[in-house]
Every structure is written in C-alpha cells, then in structure tokens.
TINU-58487 format. One record per residue (C-alpha): residue number from 1; x, y, z. Coordinates in steps of 0.02 Angstrom, whole numbers, plus 50000, padded with zeros to 5 digits. Example, Ala and Ser with C-alpha at 12.3 -4.5 7.8 and 13.67 -1.06 7.14 Angstrom:
   gumi      px      py      pz
      1   50615   49775   50390
      2   50684   49947   50357
END
This chain:
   gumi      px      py      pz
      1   45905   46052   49981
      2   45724   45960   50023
      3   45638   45890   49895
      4   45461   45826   49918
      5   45386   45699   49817
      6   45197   45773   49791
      7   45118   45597   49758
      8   45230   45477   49841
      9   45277   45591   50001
     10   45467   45567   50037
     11   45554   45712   50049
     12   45726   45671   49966
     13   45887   45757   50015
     14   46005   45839   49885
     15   46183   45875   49967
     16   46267   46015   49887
     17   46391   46172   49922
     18   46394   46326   49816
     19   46500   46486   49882
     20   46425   46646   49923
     21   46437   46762   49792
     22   46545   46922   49867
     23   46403   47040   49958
     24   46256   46909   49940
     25   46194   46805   50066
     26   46114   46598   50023
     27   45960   46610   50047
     28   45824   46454   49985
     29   45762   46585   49846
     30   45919   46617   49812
     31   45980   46449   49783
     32   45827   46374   49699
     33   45917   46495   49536
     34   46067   46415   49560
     35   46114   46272   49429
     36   46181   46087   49451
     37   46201   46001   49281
     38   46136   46148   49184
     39   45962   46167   49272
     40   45918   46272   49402
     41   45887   46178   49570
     42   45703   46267   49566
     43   45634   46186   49424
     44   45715   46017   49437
     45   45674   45843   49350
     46   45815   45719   49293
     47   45803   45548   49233
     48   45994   45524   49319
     49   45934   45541   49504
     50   45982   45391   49632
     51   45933   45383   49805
     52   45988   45296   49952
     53   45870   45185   50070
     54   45909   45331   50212
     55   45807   45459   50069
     56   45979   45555   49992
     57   45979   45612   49817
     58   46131   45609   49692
     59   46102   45678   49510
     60   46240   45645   49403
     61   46267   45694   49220
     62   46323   45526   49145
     63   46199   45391   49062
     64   46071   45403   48943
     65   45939   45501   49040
     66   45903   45687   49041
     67   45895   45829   49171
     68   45765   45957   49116
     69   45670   46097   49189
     70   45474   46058   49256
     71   45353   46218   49325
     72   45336   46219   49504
     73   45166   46273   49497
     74   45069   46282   49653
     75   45169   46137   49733
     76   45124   46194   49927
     77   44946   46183   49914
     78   44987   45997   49833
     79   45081   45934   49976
     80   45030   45778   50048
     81   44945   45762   50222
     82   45086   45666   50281
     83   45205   45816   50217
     84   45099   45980   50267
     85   45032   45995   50451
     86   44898   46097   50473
     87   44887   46028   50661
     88   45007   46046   50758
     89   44944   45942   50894
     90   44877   45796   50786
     91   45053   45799   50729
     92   45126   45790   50908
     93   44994   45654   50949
     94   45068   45543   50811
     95   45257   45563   50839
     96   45234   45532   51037
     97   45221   45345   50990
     98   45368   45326   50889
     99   45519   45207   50952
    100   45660   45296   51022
    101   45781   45393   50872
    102   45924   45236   50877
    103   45792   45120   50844
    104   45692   45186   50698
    105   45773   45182   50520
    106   45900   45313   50485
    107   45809   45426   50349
    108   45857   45605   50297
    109   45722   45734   50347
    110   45619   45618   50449
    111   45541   45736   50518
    112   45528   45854   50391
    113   45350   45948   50371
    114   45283   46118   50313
    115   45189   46176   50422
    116   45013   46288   50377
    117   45062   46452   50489
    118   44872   46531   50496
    119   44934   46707   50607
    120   45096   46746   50679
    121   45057   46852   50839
    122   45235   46900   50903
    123   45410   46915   50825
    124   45563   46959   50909
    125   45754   46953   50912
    126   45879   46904   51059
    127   46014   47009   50990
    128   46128   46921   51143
    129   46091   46757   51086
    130   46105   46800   50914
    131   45908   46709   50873
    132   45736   46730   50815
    133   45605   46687   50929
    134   45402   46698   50850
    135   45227   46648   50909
    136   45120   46578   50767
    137   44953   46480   50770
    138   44925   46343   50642
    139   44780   46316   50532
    140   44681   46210   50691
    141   44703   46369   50822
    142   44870   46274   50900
    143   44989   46402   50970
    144   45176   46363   50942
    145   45343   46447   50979
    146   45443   46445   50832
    147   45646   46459   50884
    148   45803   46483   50781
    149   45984   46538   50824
    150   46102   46597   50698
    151   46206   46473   50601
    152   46380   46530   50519
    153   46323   46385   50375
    154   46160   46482   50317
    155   46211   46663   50372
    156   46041   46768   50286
    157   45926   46636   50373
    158   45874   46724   50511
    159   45822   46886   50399
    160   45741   46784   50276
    161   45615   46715   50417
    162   45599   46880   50498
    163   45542   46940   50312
    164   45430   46789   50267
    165   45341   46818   50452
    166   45297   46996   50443
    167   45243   46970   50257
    168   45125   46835   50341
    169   45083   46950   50487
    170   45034   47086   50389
    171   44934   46986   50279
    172   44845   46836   50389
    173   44770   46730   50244
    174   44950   46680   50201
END
C-alpha cells in the first residue's frame, strides 16, 4: 500500500498480505476496508508508525501511542506538485537528468506519481497477452500510452482500470 504524505511529499510504503476472500477479488477499494491493528487501512493515522531511510512503513501495536481513524477528505486534489503530474512531459524533462538507478538512493516508490488523466481516447484488451493497453492525455494536452499485463499477485487489477477508464471516458472532467 502507498501512502503519500500531503505536506511533506514522501510516499511511504506499507508491506502487507491479506487472502482473498473466496469469490472476491483485492482490489485498492477493496483493501483500503480492510483492517491492520483495528483500523481500516483507508482512514489510517497511528502514533506507532516507523520508517526506514529507503521510505517503508511498519505500524505495530505495542508502545504508548495510538492508531486511530482520520477522514480522507479530498486528499487527490491536495497532493503535492512533486506527487501529482499534471505534465507529463515536464515530468519526463526532470527524470532524464537523474544518475543511473544503482547510483541514486534506494527508496520505495521513487517514482511514484498520480498522474491528472484529462481524456482517455482509446481502451483496449490483448486477450493473447493477457493486458490492458489505453491512450490518455494529461492535464497539459501530452498524449501517453498507458500499459499493463496481468499479474497472478493483484488478479482484479486489470478490470478495476478498465472500470476507472471508461468512468473517466464517459465523463471527461474526471
């Protein structure tokens, strides 16, 4: 699970495995209603987080602090510019000067952003290849080809984004 500081930033990483319930697929809304330490992973705050310098999260139930329940609110619009791209080739433009990947720090979801999807033009299926191919523009015009094969790990994630497009298809301000 990815979780985004608002002020600072980081986006944290919180490693944990739940089972499928029998005839349910994991999906992220799904699992944000799932608990750890009483609380459901949506609505998260705990006093009894650590995190590593490479940006993983551990919550634990022992010591003196709490693990309680905050509102989400409208936490995409919050983002901050260094977490949600709404250029696409501004974004580009800054990673193409980055040191090579076995010479820059070792940080969970480096390159983690949310990107501002303005129109999705074209969605399809390779049925062979068992992936989901799509043609979005961001927020700036930028067209982009947005790729992803099935994974046995995260087996509803293809029909989840196949959902979440056409709902933003059908409906371009979103």
């Amino acid at each position: 699970m990815y979780i985004a500081h608002p002020g600072a930033g980081p986006v944290l990483v919180l490693h944990k495995r739940w089972a499928a319930a029998e005839g349910q697929e994991l999906t992220g809304h799904r699992l944000s209603a799932r608990r750890h330490l009483g609380t459901a992973l949506g609505r998260l705050v705990s006093e009894n987080a650590r995190r590593t310098a490479g940006r993983a999260l551990t919550i634990s139930a022992a010591g003196p602090g709490t693990t309680s329940v905050s509102p989400v609110g409208a936490s995409w619009s919050e983002l901050p510019v260094s977490l949600l791209a709404g250029d696409l080739a501004a974004l580009a433009a800054t990673w193409g000067g980055r040191p090579p990947r076995l010479l820059r720090p070792r940080v969970e979801a480096e390159a983690m952003r949310v990107v501002s999807v303005s129109t999705v033009e074209d969605i399809g299926c390779d049925p062979a290849e068992q992936r989901l191919e799509a043609a979005v523009r961001d927020e700036a015009g930028t067209r982009a080809g947005l790729r992803v094969s099935y994974r046995p790990v995260c087996p509803g994630a293809l029909d989840a984004l196949a959902e979440a497009l056409k709902k933003s298809a059908a409906s371009p301000a979103t």
